[in-house]
PAVEX-858929 format. One record per residue (C-alpha): x, y, z; residue number from 1. Coordinates in steps of 0.5 Angstrom, whole numbers. Layout:
<pts>
- u  v  w  pos
- X  Y  Z  NUM
...
</pts>
This chain:
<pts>
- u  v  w  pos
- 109  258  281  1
- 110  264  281  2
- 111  265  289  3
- 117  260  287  4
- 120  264  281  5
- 119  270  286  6
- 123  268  291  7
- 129  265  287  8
- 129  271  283  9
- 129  276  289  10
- 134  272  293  11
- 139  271  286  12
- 139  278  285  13
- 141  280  292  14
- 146  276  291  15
- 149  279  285  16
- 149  285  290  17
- 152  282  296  18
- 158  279  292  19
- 160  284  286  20
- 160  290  292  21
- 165  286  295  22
- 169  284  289  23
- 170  291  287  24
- 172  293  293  25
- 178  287  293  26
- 180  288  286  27
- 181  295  285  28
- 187  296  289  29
- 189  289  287  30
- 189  290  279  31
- 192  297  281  32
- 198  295  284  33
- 199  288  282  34
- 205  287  286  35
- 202  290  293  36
- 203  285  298  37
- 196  282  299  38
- 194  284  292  39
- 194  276  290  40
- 189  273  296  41
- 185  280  295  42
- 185  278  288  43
- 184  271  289  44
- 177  272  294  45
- 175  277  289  46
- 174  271  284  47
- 171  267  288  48
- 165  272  289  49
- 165  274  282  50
- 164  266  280  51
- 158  267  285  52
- 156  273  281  53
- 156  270  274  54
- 152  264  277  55
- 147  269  281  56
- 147  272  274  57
- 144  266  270  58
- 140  264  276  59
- 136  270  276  60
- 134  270  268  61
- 132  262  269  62
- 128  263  276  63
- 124  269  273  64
- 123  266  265  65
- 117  260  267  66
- 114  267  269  67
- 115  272  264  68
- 115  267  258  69
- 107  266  257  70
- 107  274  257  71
- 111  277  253  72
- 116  271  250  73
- 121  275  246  74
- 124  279  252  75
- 124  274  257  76
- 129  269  252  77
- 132  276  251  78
- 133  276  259  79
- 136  270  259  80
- 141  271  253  81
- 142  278  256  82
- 144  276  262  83
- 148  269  259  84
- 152  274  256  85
- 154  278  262  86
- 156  272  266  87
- 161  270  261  88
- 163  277  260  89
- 165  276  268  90
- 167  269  267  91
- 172  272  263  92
- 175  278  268  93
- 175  273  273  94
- 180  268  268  95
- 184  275  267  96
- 184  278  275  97
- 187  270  277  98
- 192  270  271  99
- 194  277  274  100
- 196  274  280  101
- 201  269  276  102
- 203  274  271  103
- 203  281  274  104
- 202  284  266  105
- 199  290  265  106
- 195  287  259  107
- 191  282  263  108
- 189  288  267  109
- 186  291  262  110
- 183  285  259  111
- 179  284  266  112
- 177  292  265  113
- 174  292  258  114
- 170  286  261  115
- 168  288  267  116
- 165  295  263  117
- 162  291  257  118
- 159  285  262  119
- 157  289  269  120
- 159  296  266  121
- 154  294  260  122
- 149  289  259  123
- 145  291  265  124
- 142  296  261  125
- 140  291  257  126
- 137  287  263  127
- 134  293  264  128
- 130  295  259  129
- 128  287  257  130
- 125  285  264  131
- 123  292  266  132
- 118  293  260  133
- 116  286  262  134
- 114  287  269  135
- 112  294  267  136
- 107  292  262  137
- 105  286  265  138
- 104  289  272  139
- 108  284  276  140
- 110  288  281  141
- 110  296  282  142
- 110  300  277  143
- 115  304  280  144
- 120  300  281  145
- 121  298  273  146
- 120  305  272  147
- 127  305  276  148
- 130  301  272  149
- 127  304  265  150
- 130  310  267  151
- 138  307  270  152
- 137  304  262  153
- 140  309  258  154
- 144  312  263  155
- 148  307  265  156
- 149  305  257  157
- 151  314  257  158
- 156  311  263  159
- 159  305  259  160
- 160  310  252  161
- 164  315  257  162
- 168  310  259  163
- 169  307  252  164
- 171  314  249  165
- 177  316  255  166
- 172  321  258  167
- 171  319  265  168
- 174  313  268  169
- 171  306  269  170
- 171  306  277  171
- 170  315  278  172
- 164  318  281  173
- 161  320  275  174
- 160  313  274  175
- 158  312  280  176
- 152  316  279  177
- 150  314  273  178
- 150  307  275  179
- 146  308  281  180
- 139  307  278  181
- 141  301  276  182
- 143  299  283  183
- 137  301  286  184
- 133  297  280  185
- 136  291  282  186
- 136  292  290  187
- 129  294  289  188
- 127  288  285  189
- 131  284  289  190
- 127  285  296  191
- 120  286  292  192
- 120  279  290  193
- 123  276  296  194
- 118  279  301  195
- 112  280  296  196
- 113  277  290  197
- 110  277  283  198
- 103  279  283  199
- 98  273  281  200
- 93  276  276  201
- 99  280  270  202
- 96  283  264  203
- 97  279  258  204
</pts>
């Protein structure tokens, strides 16, 4: 079972990697000239990618859960409702960035913004501290790589009340370097359970 759970996991959470990089990379300039020439299609593939993601979201709280649920039940329904809210957070950009390109308004790119920072911006510090305490205390993987995510936590929550507060911009590199840890959490746990898995002897 958990060699299933792993697999699932680790794949879901690479693909969270490889669609939000995109989108973001397709969006930015799009949401900030909506007129642009392209910006629609770029707009409309940067959806596409951010449905995927929402999906990859749920999936990686549903896949690992089975695992986790014996072990320390509380986080692991944490993790699932963290990580629910999340995708609904970017289902609700994905909503704004596709009215963008009918409308052009500049209110709906600042619905997309605020929640993109409550939901990506945000929530992943949640999912930090719920599933990176469970892998930690239980020792399903590394310890150093919860460590990581334990770490990007309250880091990437700083990021996010900068960012509420107007002191440094949502896409800036301040950012940026504050939400790296999480990054490298997600890539690190990402490759650690495609290839190696949960161990099979965690502590209760």
């Amino acid at each position: 079972m958990y060699r299933t759970a792993s697999l699932a996991t680790g794949l879901l959470y690479l693909l969270t990697i490889v669609t939000s990089i995109p989108a973001l990379a397709l969006k930015a300039p799009a949401l900030a000239d909506p007129g642009a020439e392209g910006a629609r299609t770029a707009l409309q593939w940067a959806a596409v990618l951010e449905i995927a993601l929402a999906l990859a979201c749920i999936g990686t709280a549903v896949a690992i859960y089975p695992a986790l649920r014996s072990l320390h039940p509380t986080r692991a329904l944490g993790f699932v409702a963290a990580r629910t809210l999340e995708a609904g957070l970017v289902m609700l950009g994905v909503v704004a960035m596709l009215s963008v390109t009918a409308a052009r308004e500049a209110a709906l790119v600042a619905v997309h913004d605020w929640a993109f920072l409550l939901g990506p911006g945000l929530i992943p510090a949640v999912n930090a501290a719920l599933l990176g305490s469970a892998l930690h205390r239980a020792r399903l993987v590394p310890r150093a790589i919860p460590v990581v995510g334990l770490i990007g936590a309250p880091l990437l929550a700083v990021s996010a009340g900068l960012t509420l507060f107007g002191l440094v911009p949502q896409v800036s590199p301040v950012a940026g370097l504050l939400a790296l840890p999480i990054v490298l959490w997600e890539l690190g746990l990402g490759l650690w359970l495609t290839f190696r898995g949960l161990r099979a002897h965690p502590v209760a």
